[in-house]
PyMOL CGO cylinders between C-alpha atoms (Angstrom):
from pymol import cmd
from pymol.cgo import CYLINDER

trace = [
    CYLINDER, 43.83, 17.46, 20.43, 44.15, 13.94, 20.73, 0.3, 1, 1, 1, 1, 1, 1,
    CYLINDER, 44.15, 13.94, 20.73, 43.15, 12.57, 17.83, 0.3, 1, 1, 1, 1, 1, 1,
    CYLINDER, 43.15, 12.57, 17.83, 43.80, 15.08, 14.82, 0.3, 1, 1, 1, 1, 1, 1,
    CYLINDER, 43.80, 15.08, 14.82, 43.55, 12.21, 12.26, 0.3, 1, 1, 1, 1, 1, 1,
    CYLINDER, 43.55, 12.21, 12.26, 40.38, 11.49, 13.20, 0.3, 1, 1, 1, 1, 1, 1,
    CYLINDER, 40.38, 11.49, 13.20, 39.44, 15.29, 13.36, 0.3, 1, 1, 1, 1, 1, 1,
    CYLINDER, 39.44, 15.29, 13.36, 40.39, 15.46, 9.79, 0.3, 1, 1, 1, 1, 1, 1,
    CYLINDER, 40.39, 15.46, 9.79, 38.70, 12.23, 8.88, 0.3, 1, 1, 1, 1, 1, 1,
    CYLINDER, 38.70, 12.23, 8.88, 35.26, 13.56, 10.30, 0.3, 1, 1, 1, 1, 1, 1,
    CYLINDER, 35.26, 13.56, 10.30, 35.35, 16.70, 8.59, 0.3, 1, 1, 1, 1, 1, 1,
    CYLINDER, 35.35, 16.70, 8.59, 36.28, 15.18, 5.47, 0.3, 1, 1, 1, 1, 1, 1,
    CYLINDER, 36.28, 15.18, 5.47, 33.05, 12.76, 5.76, 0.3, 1, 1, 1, 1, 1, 1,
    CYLINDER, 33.05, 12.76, 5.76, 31.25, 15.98, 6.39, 0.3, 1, 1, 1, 1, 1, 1,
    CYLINDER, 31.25, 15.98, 6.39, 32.34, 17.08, 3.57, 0.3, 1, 1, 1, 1, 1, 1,
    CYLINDER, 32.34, 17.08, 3.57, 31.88, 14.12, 1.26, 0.3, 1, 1, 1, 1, 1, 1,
    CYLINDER, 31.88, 14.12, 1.26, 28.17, 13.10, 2.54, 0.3, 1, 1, 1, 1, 1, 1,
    CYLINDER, 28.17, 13.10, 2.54, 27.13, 16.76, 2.13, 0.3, 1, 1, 1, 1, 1, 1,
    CYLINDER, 27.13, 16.76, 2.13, 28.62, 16.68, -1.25, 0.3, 1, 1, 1, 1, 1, 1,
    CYLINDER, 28.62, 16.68, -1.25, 26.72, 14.10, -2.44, 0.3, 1, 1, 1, 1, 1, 1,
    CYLINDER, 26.72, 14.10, -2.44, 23.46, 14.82, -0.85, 0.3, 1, 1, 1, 1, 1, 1,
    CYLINDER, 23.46, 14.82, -0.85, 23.22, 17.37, -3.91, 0.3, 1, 1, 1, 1, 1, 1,
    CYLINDER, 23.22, 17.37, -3.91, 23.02, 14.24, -6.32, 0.3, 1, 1, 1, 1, 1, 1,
    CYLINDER, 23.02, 14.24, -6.32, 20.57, 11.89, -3.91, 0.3, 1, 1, 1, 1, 1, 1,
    CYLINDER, 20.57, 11.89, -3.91, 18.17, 15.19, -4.06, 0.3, 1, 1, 1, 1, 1, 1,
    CYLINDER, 18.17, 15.19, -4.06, 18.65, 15.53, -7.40, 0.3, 1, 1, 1, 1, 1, 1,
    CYLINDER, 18.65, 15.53, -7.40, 17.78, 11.88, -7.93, 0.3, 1, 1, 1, 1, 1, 1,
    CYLINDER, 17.78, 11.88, -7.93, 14.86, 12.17, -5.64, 0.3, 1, 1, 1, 1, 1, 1,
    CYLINDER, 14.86, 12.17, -5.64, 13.16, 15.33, -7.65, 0.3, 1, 1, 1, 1, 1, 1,
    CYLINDER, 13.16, 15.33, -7.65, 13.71, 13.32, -10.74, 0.3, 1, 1, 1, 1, 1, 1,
    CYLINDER, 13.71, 13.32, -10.74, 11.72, 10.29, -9.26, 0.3, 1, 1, 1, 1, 1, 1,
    CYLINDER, 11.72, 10.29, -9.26, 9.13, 12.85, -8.03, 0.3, 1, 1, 1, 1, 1, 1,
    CYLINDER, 9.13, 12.85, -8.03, 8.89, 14.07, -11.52, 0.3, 1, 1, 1, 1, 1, 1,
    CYLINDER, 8.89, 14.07, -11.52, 8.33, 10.72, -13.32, 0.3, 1, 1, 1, 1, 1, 1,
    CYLINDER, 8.33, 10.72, -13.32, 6.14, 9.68, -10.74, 0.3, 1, 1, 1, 1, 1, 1,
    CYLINDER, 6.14, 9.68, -10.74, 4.10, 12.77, -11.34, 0.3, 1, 1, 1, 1, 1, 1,
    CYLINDER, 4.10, 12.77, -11.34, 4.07, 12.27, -15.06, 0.3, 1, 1, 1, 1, 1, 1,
    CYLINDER, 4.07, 12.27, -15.06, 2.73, 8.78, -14.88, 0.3, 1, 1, 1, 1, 1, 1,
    CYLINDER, 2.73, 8.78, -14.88, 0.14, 9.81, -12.51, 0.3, 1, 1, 1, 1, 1, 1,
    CYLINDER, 0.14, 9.81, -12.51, -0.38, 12.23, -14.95, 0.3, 1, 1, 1, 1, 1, 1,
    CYLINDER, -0.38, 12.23, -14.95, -0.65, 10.07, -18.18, 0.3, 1, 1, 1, 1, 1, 1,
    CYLINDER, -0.65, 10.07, -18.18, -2.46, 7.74, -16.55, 0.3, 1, 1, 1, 1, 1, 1,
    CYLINDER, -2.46, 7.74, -16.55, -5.32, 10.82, -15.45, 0.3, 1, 1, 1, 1, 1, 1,
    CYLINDER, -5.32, 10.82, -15.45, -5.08, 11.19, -19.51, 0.3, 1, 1, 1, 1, 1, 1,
    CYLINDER, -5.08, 11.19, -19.51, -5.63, 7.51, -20.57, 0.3, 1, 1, 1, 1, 1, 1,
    CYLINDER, -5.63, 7.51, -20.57, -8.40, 7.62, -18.65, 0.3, 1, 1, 1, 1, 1, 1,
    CYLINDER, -8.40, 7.62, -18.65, -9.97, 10.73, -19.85, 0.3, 1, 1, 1, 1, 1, 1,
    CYLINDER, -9.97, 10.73, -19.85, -9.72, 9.61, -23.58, 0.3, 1, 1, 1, 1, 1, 1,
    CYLINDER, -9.72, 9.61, -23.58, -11.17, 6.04, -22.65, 0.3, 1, 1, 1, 1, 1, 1,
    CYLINDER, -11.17, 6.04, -22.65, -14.06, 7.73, -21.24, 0.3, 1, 1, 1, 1, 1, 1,
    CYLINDER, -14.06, 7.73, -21.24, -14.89, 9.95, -24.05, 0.3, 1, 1, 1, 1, 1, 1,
    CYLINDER, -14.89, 9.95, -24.05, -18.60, 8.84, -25.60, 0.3, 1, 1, 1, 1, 1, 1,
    CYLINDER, -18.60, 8.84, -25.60, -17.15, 8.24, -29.20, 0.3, 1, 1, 1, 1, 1, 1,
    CYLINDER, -17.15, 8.24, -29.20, -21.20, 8.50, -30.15, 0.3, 1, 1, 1, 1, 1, 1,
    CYLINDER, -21.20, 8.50, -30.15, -21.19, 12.27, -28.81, 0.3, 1, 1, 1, 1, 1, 1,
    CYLINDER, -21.19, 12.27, -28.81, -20.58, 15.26, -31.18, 0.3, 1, 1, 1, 1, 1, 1,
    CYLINDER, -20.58, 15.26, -31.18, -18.11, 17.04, -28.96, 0.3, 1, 1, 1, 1, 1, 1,
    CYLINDER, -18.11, 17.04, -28.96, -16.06, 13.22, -29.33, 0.3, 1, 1, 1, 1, 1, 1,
    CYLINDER, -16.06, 13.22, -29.33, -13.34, 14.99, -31.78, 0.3, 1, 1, 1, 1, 1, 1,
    CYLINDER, -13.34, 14.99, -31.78, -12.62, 17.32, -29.62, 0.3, 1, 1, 1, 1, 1, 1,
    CYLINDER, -12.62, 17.32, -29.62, -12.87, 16.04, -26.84, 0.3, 1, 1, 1, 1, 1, 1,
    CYLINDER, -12.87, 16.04, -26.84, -10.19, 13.94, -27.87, 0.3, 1, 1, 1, 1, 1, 1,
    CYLINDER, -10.19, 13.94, -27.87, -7.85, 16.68, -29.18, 0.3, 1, 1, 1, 1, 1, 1,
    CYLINDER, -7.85, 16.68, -29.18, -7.74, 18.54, -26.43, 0.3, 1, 1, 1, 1, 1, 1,
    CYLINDER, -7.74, 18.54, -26.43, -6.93, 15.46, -24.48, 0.3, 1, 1, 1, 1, 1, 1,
    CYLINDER, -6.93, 15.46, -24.48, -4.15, 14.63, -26.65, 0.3, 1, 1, 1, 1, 1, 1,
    CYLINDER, -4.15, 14.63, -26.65, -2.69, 18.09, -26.72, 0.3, 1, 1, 1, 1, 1, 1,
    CYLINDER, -2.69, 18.09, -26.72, -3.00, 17.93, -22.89, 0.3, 1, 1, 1, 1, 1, 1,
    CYLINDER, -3.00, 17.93, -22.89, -0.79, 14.52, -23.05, 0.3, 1, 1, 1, 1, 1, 1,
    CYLINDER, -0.79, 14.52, -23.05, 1.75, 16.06, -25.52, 0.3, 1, 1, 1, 1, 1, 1,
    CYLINDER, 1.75, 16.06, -25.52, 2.35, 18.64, -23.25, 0.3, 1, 1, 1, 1, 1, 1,
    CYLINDER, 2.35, 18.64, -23.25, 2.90, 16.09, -20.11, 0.3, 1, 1, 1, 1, 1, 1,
    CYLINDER, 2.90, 16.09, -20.11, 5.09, 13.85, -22.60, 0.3, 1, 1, 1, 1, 1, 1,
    CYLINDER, 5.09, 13.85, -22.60, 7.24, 17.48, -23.89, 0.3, 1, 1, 1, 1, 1, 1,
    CYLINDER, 7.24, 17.48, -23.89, 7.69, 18.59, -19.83, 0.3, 1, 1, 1, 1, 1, 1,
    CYLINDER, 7.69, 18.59, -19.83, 8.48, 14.71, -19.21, 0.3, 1, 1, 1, 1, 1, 1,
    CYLINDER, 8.48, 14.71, -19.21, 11.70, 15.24, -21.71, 0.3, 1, 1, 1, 1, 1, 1,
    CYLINDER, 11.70, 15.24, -21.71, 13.04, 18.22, -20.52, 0.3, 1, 1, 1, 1, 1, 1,
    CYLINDER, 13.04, 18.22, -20.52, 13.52, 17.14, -16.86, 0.3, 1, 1, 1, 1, 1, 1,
    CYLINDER, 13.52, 17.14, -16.86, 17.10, 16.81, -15.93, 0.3, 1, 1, 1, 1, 1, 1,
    CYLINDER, 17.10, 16.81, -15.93, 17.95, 13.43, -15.98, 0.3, 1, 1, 1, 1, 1, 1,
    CYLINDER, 17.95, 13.43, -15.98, 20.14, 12.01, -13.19, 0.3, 1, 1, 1, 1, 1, 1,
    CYLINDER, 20.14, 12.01, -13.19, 23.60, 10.08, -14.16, 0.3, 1, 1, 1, 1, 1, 1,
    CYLINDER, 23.60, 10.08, -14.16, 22.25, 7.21, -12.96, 0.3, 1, 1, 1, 1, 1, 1,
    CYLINDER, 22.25, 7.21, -12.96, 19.29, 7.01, -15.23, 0.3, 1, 1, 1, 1, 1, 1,
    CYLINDER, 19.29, 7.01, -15.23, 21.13, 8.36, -18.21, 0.3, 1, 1, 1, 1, 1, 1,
    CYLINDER, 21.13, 8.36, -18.21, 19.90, 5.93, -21.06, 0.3, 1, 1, 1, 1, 1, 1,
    CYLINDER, 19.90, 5.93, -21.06, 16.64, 7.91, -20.09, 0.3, 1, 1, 1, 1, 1, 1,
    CYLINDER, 16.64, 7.91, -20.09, 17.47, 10.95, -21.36, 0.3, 1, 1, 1, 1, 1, 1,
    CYLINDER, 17.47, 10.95, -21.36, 17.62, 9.81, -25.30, 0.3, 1, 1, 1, 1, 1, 1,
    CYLINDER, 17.62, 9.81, -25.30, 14.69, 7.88, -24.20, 0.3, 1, 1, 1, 1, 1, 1,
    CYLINDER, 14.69, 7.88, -24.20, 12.49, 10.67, -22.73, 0.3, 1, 1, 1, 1, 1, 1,
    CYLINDER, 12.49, 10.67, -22.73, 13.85, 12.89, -25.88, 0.3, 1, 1, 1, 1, 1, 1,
    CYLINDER, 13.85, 12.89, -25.88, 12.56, 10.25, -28.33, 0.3, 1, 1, 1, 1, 1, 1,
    CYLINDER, 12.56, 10.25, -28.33, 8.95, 9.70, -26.61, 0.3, 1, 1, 1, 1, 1, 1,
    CYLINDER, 8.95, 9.70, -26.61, 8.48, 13.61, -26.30, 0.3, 1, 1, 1, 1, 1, 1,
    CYLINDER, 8.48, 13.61, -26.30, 9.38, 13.67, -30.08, 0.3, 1, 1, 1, 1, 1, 1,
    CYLINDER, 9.38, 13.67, -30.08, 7.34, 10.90, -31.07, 0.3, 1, 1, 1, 1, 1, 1,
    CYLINDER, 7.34, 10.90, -31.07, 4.18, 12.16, -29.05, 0.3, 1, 1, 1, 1, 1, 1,
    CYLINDER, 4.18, 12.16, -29.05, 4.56, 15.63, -30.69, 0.3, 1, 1, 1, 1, 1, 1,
    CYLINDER, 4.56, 15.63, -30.69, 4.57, 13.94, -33.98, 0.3, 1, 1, 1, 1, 1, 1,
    CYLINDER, 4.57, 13.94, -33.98, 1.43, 11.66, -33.27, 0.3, 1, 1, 1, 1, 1, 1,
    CYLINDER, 1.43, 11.66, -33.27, -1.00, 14.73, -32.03, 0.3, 1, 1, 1, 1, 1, 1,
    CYLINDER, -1.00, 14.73, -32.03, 0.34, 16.66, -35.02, 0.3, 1, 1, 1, 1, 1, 1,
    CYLINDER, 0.34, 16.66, -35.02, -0.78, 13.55, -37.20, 0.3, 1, 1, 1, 1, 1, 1,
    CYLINDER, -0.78, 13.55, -37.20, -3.89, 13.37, -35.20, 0.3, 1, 1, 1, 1, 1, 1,
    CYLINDER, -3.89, 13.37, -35.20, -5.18, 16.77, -35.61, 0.3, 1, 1, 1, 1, 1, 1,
    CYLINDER, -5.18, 16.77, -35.61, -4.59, 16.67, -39.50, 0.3, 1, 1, 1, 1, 1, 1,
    CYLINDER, -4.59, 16.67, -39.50, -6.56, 12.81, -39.68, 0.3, 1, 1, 1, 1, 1, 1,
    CYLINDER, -6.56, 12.81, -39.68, -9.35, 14.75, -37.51, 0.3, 1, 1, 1, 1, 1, 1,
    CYLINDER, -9.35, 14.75, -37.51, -9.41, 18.18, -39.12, 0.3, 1, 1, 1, 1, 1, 1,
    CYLINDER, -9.41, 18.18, -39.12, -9.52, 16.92, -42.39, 0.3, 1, 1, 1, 1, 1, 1,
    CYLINDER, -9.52, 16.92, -42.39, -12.72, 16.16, -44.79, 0.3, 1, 1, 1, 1, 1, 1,
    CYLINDER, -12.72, 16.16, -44.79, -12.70, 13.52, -45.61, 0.3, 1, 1, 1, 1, 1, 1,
    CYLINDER, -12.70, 13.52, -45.61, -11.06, 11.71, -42.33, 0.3, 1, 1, 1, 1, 1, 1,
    CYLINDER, -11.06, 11.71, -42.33, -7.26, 11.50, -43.09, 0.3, 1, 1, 1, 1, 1, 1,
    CYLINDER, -7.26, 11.50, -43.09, -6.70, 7.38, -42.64, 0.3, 1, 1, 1, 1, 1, 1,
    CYLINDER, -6.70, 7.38, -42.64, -3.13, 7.75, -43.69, 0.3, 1, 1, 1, 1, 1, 1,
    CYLINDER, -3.13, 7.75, -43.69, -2.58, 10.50, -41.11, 0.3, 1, 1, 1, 1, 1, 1,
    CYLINDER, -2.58, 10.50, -41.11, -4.03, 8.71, -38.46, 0.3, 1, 1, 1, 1, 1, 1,
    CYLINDER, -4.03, 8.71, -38.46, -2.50, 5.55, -39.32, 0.3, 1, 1, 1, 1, 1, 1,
    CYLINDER, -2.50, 5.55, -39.32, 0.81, 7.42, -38.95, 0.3, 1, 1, 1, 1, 1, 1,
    CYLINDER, 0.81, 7.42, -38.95, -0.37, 8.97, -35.52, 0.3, 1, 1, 1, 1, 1, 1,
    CYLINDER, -0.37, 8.97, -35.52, -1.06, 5.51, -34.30, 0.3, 1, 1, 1, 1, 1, 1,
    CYLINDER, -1.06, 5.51, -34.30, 2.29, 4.12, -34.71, 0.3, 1, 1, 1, 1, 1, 1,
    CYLINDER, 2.29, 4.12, -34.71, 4.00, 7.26, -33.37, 0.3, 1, 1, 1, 1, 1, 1,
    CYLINDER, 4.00, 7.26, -33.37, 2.00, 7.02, -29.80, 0.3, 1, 1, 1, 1, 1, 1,
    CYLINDER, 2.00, 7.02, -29.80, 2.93, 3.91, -29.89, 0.3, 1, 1, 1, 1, 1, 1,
    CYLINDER, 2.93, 3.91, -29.89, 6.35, 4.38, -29.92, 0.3, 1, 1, 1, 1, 1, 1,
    CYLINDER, 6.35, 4.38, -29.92, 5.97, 7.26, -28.04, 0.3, 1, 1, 1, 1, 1, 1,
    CYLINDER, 5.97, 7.26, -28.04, 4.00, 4.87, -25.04, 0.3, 1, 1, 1, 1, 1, 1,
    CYLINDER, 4.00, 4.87, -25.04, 6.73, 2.34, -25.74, 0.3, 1, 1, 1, 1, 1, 1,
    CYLINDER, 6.73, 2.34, -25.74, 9.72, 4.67, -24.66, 0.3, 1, 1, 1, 1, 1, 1,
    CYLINDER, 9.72, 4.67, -24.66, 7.83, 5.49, -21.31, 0.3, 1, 1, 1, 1, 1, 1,
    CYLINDER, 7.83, 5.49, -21.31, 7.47, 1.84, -20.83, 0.3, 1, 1, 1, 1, 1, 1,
    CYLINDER, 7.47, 1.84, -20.83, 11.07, 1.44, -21.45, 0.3, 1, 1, 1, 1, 1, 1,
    CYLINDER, 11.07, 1.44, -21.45, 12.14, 4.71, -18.72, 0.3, 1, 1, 1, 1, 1, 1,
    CYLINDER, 12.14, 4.71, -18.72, 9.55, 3.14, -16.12, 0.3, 1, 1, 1, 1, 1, 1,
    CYLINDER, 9.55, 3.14, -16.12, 11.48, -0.34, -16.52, 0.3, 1, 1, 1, 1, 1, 1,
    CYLINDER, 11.48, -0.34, -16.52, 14.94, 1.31, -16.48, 0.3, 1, 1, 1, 1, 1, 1,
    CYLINDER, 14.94, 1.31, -16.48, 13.64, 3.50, -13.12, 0.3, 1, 1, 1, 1, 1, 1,
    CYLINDER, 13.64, 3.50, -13.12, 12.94, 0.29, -11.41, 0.3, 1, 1, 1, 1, 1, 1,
    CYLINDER, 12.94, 0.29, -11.41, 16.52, -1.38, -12.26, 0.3, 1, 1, 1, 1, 1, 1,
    CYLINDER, 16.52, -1.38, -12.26, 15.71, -3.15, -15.44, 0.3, 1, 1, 1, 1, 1, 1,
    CYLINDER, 15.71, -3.15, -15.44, 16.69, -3.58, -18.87, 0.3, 1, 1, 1, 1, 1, 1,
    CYLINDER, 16.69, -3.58, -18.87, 13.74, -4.28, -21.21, 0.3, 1, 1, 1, 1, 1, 1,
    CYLINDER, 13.74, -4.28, -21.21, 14.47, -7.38, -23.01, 0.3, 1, 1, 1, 1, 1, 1,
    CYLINDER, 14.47, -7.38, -23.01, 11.93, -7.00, -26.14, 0.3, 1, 1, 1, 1, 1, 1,
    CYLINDER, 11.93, -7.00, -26.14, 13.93, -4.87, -28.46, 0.3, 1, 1, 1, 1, 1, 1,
    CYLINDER, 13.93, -4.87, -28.46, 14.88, -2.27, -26.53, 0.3, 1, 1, 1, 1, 1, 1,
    CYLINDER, 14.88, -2.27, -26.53, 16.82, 0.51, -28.32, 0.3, 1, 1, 1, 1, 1, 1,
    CYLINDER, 16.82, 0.51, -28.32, 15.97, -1.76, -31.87, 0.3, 1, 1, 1, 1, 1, 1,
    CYLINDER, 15.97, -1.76, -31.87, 15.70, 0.49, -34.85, 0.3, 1, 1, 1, 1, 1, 1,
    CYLINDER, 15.70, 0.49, -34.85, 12.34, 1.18, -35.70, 0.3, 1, 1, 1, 1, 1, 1,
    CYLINDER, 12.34, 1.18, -35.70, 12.06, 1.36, -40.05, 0.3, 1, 1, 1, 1, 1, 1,
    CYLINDER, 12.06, 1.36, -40.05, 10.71, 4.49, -41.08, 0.3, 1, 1, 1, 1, 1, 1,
    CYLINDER, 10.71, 4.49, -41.08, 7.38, 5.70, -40.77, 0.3, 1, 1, 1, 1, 1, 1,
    CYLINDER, 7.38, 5.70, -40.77, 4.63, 5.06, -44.23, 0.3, 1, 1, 1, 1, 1, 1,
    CYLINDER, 4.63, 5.06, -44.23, 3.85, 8.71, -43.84, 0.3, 1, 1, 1, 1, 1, 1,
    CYLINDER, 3.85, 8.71, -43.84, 5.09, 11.24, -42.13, 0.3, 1, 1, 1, 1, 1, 1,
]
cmd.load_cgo(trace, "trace")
């Protein structure tokens, strides 16, 4: 052969573009993924603004739809989160967590007689946090770093 440098050479980029191609599809599923979660939170905001808060089924209408949205939010953290999205992982972790905690605090506010203000005060801030973590991944998946105290210390809940 003529040219065995160049032999060598090709096979090695052969080797080194198939070699990564395993992290570009991994990178791809993960956008996929968060692309189908916000597709699919965004089917659930919609869904609980819609509910007739004057209707008797309202409670649980709403329950349901939050348990549906803590299961999107507890899939959401368990995907595999590529290297180059890393500060998502703790992110995704801590919005799954948070969301978990909120429908918890939700059902007890709901189920209770009388109403459970405290509970649902608690619930409140914990979706929020919860929503404020996915706002955080979605800027971080688009090549930005939130500015408005992102990864601040929260102080501790009034109620747990």
């Amino acid at each position: 052969m003529k040219y065995p440098g160049l032999t060598l050479f090709l096979a090695l980029l052969i080797l080194l573009s198939s070699a990564g191609c395993g992290t570009d599809k991994e990178l791809e599923e993960y956008k996929a993924n968060m692309e189908t979660f916000y597709a699919d939170i965004s089917t659930y905001d919609t869904l609980i603004n819609s509910i007739d808060v004057t209707s008797e089924t309202s409670v649980p209408e709403l329950l349901t739809a939050l348990d549906g949205l803590e299961e999107r939010f507890t899939w959401m953290a368990s995907l595999t989160v590529p290297e180059e999205f890393a500060i998502n992982e703790s992110l995704a972790t801590q919005a799954g967590e948070y969301m978990t905690n909120a429908v918890t605090l939700f059902h007890q506010a709901y189920e209770s007689e009388p109403f459970d203000n405290a509970a649902a005060q608690a619930a409140r801030e914990y979706y929020e946090r919860a929503n404020k973590r996915v706002v955080y991944i979605l800027a971080v998946l688009h090549g930005e770093m939130p500015d408005d105290g992102f990864g601040e210390n929260y102080p501790p809940l009034t109620r747990k």
